[in-house]
VEXMARSE-188953 format. One record per residue (C-alpha): x, y, z; residue in one letter. Coordinates in nm, 4 decimals. Layout:
BEGIN
(pt (X, Y, Z), a)
...
END
This chain:
BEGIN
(pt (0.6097, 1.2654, -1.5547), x)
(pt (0.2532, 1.1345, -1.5184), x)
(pt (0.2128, 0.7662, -1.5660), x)
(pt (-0.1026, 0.5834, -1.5750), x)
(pt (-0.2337, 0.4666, -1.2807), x)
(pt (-0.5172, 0.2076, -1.2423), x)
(pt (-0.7421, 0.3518, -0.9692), x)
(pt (-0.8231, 0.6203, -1.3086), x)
(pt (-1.0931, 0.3927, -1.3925), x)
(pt (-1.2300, 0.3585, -1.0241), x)
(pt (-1.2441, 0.7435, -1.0823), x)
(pt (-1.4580, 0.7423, -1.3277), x)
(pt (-1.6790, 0.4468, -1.2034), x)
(pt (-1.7475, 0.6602, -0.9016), x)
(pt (-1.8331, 0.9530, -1.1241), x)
(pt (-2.0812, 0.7695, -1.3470), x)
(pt (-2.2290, 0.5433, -1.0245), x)
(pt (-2.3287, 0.8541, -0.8218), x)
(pt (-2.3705, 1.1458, -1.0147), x)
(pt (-2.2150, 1.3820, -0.7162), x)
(pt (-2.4527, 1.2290, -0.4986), x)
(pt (-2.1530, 1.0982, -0.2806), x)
(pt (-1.8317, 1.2521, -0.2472), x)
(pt (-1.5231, 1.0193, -0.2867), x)
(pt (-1.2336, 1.0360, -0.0349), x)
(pt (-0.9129, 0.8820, -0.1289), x)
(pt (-0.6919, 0.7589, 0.1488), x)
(pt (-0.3002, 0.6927, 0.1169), x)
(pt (0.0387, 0.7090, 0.2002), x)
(pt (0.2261, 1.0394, 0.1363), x)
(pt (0.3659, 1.0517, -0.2055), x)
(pt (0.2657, 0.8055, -0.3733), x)
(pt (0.0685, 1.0432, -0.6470), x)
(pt (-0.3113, 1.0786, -0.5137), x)
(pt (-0.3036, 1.4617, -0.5449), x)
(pt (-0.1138, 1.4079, -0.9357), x)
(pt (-0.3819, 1.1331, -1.0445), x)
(pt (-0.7457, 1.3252, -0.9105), x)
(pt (-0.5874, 1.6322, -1.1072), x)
(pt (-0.5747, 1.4640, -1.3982), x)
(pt (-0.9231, 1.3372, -1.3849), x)
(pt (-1.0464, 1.6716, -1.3356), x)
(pt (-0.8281, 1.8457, -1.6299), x)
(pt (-1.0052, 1.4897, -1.8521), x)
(pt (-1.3023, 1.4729, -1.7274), x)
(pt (-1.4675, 1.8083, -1.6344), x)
(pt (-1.5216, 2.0859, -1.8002), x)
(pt (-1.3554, 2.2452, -1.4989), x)
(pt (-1.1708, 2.1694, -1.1888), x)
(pt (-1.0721, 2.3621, -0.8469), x)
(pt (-0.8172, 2.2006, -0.5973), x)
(pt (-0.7749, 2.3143, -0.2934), x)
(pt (-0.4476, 2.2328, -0.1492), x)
(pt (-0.4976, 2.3042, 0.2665), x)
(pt (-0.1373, 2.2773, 0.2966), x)
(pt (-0.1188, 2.6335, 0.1649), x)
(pt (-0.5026, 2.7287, 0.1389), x)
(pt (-0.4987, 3.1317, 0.2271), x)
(pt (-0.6731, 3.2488, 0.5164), x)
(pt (-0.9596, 3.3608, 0.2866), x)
(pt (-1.0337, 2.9893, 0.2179), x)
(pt (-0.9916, 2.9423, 0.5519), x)
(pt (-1.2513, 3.2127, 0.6580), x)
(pt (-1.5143, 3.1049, 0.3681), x)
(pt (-1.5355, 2.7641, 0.5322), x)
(pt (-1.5279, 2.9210, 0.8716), x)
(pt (-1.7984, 3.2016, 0.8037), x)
(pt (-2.0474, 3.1502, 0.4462), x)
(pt (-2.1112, 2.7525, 0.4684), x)
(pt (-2.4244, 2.8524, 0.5375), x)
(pt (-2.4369, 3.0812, 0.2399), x)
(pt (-2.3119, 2.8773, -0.0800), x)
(pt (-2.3227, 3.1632, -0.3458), x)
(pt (-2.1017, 3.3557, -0.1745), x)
(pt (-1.8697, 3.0642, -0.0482), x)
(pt (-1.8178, 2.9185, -0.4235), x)
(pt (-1.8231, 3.3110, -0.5213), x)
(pt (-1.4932, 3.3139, -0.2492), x)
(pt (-1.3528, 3.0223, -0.3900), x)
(pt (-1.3564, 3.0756, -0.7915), x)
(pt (-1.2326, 3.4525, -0.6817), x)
(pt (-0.9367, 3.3193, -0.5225), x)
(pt (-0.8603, 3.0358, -0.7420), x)
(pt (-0.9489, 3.2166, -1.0923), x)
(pt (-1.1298, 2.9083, -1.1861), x)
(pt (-1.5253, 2.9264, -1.3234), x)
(pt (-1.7371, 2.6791, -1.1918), x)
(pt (-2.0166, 2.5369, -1.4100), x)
(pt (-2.3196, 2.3322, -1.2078), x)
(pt (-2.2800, 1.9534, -1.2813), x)
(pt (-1.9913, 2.0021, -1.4917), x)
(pt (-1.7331, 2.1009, -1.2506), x)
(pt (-1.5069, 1.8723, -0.9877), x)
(pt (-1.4107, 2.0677, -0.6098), x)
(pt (-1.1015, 1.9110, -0.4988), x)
(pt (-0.9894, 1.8842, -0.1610), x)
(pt (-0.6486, 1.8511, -0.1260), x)
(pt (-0.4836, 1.7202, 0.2018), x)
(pt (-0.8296, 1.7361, 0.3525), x)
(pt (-0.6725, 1.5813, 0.7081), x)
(pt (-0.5376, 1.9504, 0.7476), x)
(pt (-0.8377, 2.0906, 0.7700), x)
(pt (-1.1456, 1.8218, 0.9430), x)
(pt (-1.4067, 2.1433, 0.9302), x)
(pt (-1.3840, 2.0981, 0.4759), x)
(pt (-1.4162, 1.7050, 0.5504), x)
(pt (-1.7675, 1.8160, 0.7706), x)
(pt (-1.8784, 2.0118, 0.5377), x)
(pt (-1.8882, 1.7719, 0.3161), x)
(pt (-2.2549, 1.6562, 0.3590), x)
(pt (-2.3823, 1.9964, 0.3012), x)
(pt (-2.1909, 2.0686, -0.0613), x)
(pt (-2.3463, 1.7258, -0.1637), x)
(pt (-2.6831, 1.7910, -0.0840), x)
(pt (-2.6543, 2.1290, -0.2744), x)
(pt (-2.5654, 1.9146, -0.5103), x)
(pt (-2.3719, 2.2042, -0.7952), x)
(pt (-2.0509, 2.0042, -0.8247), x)
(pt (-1.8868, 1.7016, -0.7656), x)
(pt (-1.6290, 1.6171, -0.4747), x)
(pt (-1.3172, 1.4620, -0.4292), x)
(pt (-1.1313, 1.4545, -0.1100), x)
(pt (-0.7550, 1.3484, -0.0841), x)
(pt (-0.5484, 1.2529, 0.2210), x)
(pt (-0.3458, 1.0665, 0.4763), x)
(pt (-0.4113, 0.9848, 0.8453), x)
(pt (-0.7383, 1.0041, 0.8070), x)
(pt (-0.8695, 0.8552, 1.1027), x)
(pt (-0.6451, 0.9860, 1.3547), x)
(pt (-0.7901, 1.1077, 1.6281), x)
(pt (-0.6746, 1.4401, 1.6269), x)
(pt (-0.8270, 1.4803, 1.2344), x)
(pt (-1.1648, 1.3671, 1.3093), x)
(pt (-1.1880, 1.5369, 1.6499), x)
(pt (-1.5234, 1.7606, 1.7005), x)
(pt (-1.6521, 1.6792, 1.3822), x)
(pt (-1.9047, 1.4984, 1.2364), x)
(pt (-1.7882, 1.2420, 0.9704), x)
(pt (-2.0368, 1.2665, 0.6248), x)
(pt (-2.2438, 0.9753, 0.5071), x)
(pt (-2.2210, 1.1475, 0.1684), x)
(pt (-1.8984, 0.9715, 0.1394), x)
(pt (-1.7367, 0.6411, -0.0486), x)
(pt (-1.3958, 0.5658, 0.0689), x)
(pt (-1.1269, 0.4313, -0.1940), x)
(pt (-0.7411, 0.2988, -0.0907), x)
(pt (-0.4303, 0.4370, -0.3402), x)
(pt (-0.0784, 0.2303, -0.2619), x)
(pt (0.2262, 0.3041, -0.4763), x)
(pt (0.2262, 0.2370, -0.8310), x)
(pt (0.1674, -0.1868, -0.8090), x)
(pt (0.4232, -0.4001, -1.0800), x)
(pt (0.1709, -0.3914, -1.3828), x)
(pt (0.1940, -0.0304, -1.3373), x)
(pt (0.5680, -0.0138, -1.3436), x)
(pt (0.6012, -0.2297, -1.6047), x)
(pt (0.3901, 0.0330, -1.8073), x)
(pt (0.5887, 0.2920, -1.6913), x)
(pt (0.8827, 0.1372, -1.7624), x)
(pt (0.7716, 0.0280, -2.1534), x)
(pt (0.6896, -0.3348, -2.0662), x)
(pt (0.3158, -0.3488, -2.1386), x)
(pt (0.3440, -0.6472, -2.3912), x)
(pt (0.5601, -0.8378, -2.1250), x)
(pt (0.2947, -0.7816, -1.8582), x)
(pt (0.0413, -0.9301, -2.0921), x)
(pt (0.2799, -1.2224, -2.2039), x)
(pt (0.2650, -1.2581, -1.8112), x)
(pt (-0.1028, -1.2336, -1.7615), x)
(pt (-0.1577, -1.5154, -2.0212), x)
(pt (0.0664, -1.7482, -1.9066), x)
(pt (-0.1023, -1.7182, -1.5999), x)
(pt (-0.4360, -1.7932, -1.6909), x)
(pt (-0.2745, -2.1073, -1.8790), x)
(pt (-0.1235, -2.2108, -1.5772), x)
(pt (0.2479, -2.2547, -1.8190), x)
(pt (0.5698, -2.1033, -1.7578), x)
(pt (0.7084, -1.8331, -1.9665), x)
(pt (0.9727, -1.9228, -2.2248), x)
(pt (1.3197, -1.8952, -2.0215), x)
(pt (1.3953, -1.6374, -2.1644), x)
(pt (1.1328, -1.4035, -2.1093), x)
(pt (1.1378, -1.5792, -1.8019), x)
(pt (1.4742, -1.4014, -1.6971), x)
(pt (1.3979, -1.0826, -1.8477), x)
(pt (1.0568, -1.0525, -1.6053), x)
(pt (1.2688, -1.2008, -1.3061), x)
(pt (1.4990, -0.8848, -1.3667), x)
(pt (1.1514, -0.6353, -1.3914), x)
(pt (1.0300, -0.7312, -1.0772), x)
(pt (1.4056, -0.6839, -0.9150), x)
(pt (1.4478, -0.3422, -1.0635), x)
(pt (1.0467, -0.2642, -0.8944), x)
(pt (1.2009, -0.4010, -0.5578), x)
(pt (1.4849, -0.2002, -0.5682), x)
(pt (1.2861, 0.1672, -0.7158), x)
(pt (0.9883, 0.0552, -0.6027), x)
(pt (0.6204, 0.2340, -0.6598), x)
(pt (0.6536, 0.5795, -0.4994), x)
(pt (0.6171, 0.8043, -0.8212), x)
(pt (0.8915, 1.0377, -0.7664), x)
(pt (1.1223, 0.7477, -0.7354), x)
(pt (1.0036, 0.5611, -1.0692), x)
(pt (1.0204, 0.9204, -1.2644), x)
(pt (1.4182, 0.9480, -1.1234), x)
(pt (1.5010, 0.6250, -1.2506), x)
(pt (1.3844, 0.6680, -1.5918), x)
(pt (1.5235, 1.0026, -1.6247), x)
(pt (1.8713, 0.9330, -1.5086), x)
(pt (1.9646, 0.6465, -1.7014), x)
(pt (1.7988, 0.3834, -1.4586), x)
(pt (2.0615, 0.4780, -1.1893), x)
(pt (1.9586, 0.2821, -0.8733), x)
(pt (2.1723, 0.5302, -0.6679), x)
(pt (1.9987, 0.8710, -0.7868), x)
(pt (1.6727, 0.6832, -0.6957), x)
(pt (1.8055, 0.6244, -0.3449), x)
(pt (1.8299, 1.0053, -0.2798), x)
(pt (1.4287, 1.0461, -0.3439), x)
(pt (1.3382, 0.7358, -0.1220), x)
(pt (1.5632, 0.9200, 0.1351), x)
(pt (1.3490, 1.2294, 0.0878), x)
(pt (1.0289, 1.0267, 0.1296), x)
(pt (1.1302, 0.8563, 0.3923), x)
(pt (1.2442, 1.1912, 0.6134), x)
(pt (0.8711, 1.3327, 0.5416), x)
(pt (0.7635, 1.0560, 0.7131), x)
(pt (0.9921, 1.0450, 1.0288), x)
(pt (0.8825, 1.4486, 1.0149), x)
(pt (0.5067, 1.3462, 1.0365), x)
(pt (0.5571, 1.1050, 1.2948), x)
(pt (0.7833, 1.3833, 1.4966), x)
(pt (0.4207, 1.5833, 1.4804), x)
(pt (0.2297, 1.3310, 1.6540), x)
(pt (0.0644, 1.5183, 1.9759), x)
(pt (0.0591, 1.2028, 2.2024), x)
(pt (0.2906, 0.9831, 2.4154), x)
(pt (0.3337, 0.7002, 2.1871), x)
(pt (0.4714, 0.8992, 1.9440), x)
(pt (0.8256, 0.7801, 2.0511), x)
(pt (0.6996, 0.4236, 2.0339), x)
(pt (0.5836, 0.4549, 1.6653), x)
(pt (0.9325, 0.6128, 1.5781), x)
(pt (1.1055, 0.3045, 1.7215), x)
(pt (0.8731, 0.0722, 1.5330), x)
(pt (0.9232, 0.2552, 1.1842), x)
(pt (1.2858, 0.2449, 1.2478), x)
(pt (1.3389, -0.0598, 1.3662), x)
(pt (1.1316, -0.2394, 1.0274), x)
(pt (1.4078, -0.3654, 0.8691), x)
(pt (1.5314, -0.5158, 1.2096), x)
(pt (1.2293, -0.7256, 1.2876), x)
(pt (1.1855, -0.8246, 0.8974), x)
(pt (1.5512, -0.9956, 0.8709), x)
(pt (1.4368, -1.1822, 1.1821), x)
(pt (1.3370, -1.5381, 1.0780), x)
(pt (0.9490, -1.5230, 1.1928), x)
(pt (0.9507, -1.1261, 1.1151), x)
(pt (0.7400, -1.0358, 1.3277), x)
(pt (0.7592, -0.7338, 1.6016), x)
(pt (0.9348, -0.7933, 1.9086), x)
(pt (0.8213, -0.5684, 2.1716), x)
(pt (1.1386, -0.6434, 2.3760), x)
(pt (1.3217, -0.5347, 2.0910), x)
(pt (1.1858, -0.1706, 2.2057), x)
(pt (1.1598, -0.1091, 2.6022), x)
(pt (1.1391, -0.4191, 2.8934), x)
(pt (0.8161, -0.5546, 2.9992), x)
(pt (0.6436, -0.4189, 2.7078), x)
(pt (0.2933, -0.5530, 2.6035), x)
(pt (0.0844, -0.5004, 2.3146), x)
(pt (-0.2193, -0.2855, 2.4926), x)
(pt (0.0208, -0.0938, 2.5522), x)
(pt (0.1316, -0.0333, 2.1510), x)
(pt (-0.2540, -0.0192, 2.0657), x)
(pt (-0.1840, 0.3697, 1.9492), x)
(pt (0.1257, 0.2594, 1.7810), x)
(pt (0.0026, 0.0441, 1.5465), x)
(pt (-0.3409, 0.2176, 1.5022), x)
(pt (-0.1165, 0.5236, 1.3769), x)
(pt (0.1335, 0.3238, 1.1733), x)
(pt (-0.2083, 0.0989, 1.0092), x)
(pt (-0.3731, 0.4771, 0.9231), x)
(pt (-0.0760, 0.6514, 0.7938), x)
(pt (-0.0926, 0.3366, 0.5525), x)
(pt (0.3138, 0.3929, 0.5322), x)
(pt (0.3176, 0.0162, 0.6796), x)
(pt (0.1482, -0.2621, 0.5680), x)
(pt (0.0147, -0.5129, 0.9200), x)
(pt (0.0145, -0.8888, 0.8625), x)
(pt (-0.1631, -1.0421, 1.1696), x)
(pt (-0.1268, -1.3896, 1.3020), x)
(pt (-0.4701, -1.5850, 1.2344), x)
(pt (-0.4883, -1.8779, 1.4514), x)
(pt (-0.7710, -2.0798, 1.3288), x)
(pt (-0.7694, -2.0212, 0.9366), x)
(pt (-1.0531, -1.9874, 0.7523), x)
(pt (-1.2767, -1.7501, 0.5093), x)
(pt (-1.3580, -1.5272, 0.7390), x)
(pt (-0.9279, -1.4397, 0.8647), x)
(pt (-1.0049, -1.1379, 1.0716), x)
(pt (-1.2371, -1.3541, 1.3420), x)
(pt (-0.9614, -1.5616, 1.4236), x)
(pt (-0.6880, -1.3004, 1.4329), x)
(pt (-0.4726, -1.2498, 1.6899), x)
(pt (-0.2834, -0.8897, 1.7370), x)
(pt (-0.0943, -0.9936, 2.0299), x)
(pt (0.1419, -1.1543, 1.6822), x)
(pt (0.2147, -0.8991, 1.4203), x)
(pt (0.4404, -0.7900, 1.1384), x)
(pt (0.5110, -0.4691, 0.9686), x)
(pt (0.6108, -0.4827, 0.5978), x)
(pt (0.6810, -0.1490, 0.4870), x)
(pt (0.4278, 0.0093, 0.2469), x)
(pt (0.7099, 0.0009, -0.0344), x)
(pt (0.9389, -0.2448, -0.1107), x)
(pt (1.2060, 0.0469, -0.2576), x)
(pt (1.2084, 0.2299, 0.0845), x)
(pt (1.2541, -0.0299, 0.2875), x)
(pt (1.6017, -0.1058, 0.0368), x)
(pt (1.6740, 0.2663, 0.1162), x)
(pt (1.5866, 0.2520, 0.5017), x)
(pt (1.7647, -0.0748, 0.5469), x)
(pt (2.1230, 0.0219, 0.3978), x)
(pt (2.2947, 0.3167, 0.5092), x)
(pt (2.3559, 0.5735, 0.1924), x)
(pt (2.7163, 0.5176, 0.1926), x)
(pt (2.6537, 0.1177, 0.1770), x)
(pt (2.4079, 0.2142, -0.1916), x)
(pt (2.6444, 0.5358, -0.3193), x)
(pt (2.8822, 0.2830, -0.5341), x)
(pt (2.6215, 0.0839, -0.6385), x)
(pt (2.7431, -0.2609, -0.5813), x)
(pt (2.5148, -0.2788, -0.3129), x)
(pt (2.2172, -0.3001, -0.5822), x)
(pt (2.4001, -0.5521, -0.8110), x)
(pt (2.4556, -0.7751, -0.5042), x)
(pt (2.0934, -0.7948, -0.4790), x)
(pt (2.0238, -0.8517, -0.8563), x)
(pt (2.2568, -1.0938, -0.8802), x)
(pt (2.1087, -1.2874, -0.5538), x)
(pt (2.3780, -1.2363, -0.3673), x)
(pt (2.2270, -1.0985, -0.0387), x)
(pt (2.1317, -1.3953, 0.1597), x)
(pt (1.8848, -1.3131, 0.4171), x)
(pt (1.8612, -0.9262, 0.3490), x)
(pt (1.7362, -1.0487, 0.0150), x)
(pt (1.4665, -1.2312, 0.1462), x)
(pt (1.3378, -0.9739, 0.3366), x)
(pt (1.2595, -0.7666, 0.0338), x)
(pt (1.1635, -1.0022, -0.1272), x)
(pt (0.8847, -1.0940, 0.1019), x)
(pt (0.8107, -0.7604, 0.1544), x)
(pt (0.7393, -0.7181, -0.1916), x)
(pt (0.4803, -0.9901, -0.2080), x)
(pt (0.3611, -0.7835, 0.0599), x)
(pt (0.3062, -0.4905, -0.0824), x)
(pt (0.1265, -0.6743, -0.4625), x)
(pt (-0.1310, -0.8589, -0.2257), x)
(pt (-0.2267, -0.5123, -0.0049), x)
(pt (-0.2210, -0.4141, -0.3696), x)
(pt (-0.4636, -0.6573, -0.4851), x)
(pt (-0.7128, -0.5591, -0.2125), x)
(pt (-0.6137, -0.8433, 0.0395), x)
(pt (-0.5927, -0.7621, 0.4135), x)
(pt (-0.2573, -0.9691, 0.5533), x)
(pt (-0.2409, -1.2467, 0.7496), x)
(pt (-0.0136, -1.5087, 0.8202), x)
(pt (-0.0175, -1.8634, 1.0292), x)
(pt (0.2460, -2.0184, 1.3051), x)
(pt (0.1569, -2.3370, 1.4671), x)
(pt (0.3794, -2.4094, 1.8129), x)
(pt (0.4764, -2.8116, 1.8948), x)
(pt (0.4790, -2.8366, 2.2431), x)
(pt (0.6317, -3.1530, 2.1770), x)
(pt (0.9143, -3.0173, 1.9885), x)
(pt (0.9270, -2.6991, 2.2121), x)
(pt (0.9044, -2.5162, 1.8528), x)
(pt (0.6696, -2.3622, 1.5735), x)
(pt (0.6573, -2.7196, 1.3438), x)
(pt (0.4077, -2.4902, 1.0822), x)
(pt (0.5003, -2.1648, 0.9217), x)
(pt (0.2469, -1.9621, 0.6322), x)
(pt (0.4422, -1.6381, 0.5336), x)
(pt (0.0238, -1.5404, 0.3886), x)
(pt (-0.3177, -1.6585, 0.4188), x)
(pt (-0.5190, -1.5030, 0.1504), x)
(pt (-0.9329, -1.6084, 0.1076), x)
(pt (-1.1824, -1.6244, -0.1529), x)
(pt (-1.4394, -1.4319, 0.0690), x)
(pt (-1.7702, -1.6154, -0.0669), x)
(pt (-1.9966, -1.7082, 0.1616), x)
(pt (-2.1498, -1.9674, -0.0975), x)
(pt (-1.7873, -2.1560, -0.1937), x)
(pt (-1.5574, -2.0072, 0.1092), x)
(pt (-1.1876, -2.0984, 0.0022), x)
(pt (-0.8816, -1.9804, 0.1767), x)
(pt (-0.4972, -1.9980, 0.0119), x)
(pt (-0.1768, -2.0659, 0.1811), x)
(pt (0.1429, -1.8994, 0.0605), x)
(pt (0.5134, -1.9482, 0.1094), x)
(pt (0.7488, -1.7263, -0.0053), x)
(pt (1.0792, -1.8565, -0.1294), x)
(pt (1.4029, -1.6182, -0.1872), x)
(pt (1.6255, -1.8846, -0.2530), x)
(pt (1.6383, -2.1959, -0.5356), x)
(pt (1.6594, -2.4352, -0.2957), x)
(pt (1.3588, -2.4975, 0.0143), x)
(pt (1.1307, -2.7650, 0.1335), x)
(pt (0.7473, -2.7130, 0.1624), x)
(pt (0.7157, -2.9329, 0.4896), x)
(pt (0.4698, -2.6399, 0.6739), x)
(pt (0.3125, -2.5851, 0.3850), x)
(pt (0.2018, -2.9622, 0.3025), x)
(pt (0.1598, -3.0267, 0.6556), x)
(pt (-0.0998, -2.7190, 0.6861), x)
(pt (-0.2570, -2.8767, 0.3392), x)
(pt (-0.2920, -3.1762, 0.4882), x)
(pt (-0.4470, -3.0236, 0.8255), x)
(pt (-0.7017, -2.7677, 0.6536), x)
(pt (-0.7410, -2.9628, 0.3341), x)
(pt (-1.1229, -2.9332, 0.3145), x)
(pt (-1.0657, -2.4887, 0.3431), x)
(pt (-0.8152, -2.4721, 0.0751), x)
(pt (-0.8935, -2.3368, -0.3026), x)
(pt (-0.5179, -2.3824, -0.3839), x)
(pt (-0.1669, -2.3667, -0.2305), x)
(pt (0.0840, -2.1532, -0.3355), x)
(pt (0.4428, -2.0886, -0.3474), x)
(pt (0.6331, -1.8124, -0.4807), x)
(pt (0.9242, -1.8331, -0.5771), x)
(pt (1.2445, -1.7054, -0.8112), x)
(pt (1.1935, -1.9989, -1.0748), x)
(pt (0.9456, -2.0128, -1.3382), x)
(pt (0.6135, -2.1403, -1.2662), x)
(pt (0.5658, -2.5413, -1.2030), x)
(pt (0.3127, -2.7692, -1.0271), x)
(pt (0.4242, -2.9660, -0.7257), x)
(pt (0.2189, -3.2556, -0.5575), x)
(pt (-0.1051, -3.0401, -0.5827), x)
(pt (0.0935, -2.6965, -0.5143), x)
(pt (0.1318, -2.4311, -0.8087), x)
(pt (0.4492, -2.2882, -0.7586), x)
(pt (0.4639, -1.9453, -0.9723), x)
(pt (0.7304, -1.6975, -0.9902), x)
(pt (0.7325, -1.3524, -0.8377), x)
(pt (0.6169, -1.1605, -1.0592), x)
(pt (0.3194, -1.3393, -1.1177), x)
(pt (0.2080, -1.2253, -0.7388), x)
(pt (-0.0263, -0.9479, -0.8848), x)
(pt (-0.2464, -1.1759, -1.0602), x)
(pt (-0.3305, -1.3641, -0.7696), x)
END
């Protein structure tokens, strides 16, 4: 099943902005539909498409790259041989597919612009790994765009739940909370995306089988063993150290600050020494990094400190597959613990890892804020997120605090209000209950997280 996906439009934006005088490389995670969606474009929008997949290109590919780059009528005479596809000039997209596998296509790049016969799209994942962009020259004839799994307006879609969405949207922009009812019923939407969350294959097995939660899991399990397989292929030493860390996610989320412990992982460990490690895990884009910001304001990534990290994993449904053992989801209860808020702190990780994952969404780079009392020999001030404004006119930033559970206090967050009063737009806290206003802090439920 195809389902509509948002970045369509940036698609065509690019196309009618540049005219194939840039080509557009899309960077994401494995799976989560970029070779499906720039297919579709080209079926809609050209009169003709070619996709080259380098997973399986043939060796003839291979050797027209290697051997007529320098003559283009018989390189695109190669290519529309092998694929059986007829290539008009300015009317016709050149996909590559999984462009990673093959660096020399990505080079070659800047030379198929400036020809300038057809229009280029490049797909992949690890992107900037070393060991892809080695002995190459990286194109300025190139616009970069970020793909993440299918967001919750998207699922919602997918799922039928358009006019919901919208009910959502407005009731947003009216700062009002949704009649109770409705209120429920989008309370139980944004569980169910938690649970399948926004990997394609996973949201296509859910509506084909009945919305079975435990057919799902066996797709997330899939994803997740491609993964552990590409990190298995990593040609360097920290490869063992990145295997730990992707393992070990669930373990440092149901922590109470969440972040990474490096003594969790080997003795007398320090972060220099995981600089490869999280460069790799960052790239692959399978985790999303939060980073501890000391000193908050509009411009986060000045003041950030990487010594403090956490990793939310890039989707909120495999992390619910990664955490719990198969046996633990193959009954089921397991999934109407969790929709019935009975999981306690395992609940709360997925749930903030699901805010997570609709900020990255949104186009926010993570960061969160810890303040340490060396009178009380403890952190006194916790932010789960620090998003900002980015305006270098009216520079705003906005605290939020994720809440699992109907009952909490907002002590860290009024205290950091008070402290950074004359930074902050607007506090936030998100919550389970429908949206309210609280002594100058709007309080909205979950599922109102992607209109932030």
């Amino acid at each position: 099943m195809i389902f509509r996906r948002k970045i369509y439009q940036n698609l065509r934006d690019w196309k009618d902005s540049t005219s194939g005088e840039k080509a557009l490389l899309i960077e994401g995670a494995r799976r989560i539909g970029k070779s499906t969606i720039v297919e579709e474009f080209g079926k809609n929008e050209y009169r003709s498409y070619l996709m080259i997949d380098f997973n399986d290109a043939s060796d003839m590919v291979f050797s027209a790259f290697d051997q007529y780059l320098n003559d283009l009528d018989t390189f695109f005479m190669i290519l529309q041989t092998e694929y059986n596809v007829v290539l008009y000039p300015g009317e016709s997209l050149v996909i590559f597919d999984e462009v990673q596998k093959f660096p020399k296509a990505r080079q070659s790049i800047k030379k198929l612009v400036k020809d300038g016969r057809y229009h280029y799209i490049e797909t992949g994942s690890l992107i900037s790994i070393r060991d892809n962009v080695k002995n190459i020259t990286l194109p300025s004839e190139e616009r970069s765009l970020k793909m993440y799994p299918m967001d919750f307006e998207e699922f919602c879609e997918a799922l039928g739940e358009t006019m919901t969405f919208e009910y959502i949207r407005k009731c947003f922009t009216e700062k009002r909370p949704l009649e109770q009812g409705l209120h429920h019923k989008a309370m139980m939407l944004f569980k169910q995306y938690m649970l399948v969350g926004g990997m394609p294959k996973s949201v296509d097995a859910y509506l084909k089988n009945n919305r079975s939660f435990i057919l799902v899991d066996s797709e997330k399990r899939d994803i997740l063993q491609l993964y552990a397989n590409d990190i298995s292929k990593i040609d360097g030493k920290y490869k063992s150290r990145v295997l730990s860390i992707f393992k070990q996610i669930p373990s440092f989320l149901s922590l109470h600050e969440k972040r990474v412990r490096l003594s969790n992982i080997e003795e007398k460990s320090t972060f220099p020494m995981y600089q490869d490690t999280f460069f790799w895990l960052g790239d692959s884009m399978i985790v999303n990094e939060c980073f501890n910001c000391n000193d908050p304001n509009v411009g986060l990534s000045i003041n950030e400190d990487r010594t403090y990290i956490k990793c939310y994993m890039g989707d909120t449904g495999l992390l619910v597959s990664q955490a719990f053992q198969e046996k633990e989801l193959a009954d089921g209860e397991l999934y109407r613990e969790i929709l019935r808020d009975n999981l306690g702190i395992n609940e709360g990780m997925l749930f903030e890892n699901a805010i997570a994952q609709c900020l990255v969404a949104n186009g926010y780079e993570l960061y969160f804020y810890t303040h340490y009392s060396q009178e009380k020999h403890r952190n006194d001030m916790e932010i789960d997120f620090i998003i900002s404004n980015g305006s270098a006119l009216k520079p705003k930033i906005y605290p939020i605090e994720v809440k699992s559970s109907k009952r909490y206090t907002t002590t860290s967050l009024s205290n950091f209000c008070e402290k950074y009063k004359k930074r902050i737009g607007q506090a936030y806290i998100i919550h389970t209950k429908n949206l309210c206003e609280k002594d100058g802090i709007l309080c909205i439920p979950s599922y109102m997280t992607p209109l932030l």
